[in-house]
C-alpha positions in Angstrom: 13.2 -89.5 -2.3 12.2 -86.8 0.2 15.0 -87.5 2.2 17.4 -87.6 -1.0 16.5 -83.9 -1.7 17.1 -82.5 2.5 20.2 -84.3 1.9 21.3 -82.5 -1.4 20.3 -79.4 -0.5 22.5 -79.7 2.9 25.5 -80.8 1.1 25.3 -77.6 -1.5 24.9 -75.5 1.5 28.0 -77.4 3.1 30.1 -76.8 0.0 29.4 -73.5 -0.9 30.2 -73.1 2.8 33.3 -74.4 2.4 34.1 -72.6 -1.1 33.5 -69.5 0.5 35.9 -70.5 3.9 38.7 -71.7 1.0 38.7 -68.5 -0.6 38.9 -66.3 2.7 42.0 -68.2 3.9 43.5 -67.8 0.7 42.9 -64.3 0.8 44.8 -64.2 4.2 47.6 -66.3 2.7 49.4 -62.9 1.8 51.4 -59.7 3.7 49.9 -56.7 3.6 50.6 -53.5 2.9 48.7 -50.2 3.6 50.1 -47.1 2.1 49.1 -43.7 4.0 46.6 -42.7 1.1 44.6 -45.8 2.4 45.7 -47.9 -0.3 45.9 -51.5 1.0 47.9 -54.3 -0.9 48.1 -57.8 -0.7 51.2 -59.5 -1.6 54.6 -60.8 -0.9 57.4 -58.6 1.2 60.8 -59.4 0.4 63.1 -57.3 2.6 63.9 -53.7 3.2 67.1 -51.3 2.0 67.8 -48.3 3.9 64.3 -46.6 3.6 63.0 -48.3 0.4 60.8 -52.0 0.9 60.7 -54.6 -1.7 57.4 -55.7 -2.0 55.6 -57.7 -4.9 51.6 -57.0 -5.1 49.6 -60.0 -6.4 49.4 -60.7 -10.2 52.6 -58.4 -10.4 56.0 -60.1 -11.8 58.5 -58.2 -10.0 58.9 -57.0 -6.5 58.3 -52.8 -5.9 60.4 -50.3 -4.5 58.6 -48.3 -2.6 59.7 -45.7 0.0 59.1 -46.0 3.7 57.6 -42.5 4.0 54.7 -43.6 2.0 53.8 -47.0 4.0 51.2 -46.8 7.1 51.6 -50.4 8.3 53.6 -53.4 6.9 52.2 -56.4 8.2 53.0 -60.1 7.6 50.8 -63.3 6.8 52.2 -64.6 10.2 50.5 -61.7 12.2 53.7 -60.1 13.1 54.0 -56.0 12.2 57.3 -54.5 10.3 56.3 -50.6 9.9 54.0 -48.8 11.6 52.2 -48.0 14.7 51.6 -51.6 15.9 55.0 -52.1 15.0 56.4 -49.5 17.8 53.9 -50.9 20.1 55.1 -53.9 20.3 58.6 -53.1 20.5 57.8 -50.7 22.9 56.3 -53.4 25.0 59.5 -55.7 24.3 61.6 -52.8 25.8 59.4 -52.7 28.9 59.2 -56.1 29.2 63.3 -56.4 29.0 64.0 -54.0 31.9 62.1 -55.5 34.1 63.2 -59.2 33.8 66.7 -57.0 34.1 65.6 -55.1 37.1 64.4 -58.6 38.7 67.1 -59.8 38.1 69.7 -57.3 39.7 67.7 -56.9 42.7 67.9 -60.8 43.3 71.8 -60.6 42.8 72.1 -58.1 45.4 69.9 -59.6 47.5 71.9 -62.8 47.7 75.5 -60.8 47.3 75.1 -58.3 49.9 76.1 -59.4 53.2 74.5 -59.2 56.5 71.3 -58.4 54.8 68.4 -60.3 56.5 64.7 -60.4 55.0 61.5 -60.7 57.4 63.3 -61.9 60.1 65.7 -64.6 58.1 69.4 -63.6 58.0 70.3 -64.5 54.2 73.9 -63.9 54.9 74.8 -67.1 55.8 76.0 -65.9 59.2 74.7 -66.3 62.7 74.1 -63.4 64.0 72.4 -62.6 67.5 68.8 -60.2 67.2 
């Protein structure tokens, strides 16, 4: 009977646990939306018009209007950004990130275009050519 009660009291502990892990993720099941006063919402973003996003806060019936100029960051329950700072960042990066696989990419067709260009000691040309 000893036994019995360790037991009990590890599987309360183990579903409160899990209670507790079920509600967080549902929390997190949501976009969400921080306006610049600092108010944060949790809800559903449908798309945006010119400078107005649809977005439906939980327990509402009806998705928002609300104007771009009031949002701080948009972000979605997949992790990616829409408005704000992280948003540019990463777009920023994306830019970066573009030009150089562009740049690579240039130099190694007019490395391999550009005749009588030799590399190290190796002629890439094609032709024999005497040092």
């Amino acid at each position: 009977m000893f036994a019995g009660e360790w037991v009990d009291l590890d599987m309360r502990r183990y579903i409160v646990l899990l209670l507790i892990t079920g509600i967080v993720w549902a929390q997190t099941d949501f976009d969400t939306l921080i306006m610049k006063n600092g108010t944060t919402y949790f809800g559903e973003y449908f798309k945006i018009e010119g400078e107005i996003v649809y977005f439906k806060p939980q327990n509402a019936n009806s998705f928002q209007p609300i104007s771009i100029k009031q949002i701080q960051t948009l972000k979605l329950k997949n992790g990616h950004f829409i408005l704000g700072e992280e948003a540019k960042e990463l777009h920023t990066k994306r830019i970066v990130r573009t030009c150089c696989v562009i740049t690579v990419v240039i130099f190694f067709l007019l490395l391999f275009t550009f005749d009588g260009f030799s590399m190290s000691g190796y002629d890439l040309s094609g032709h024999e050519t005497a040092w």
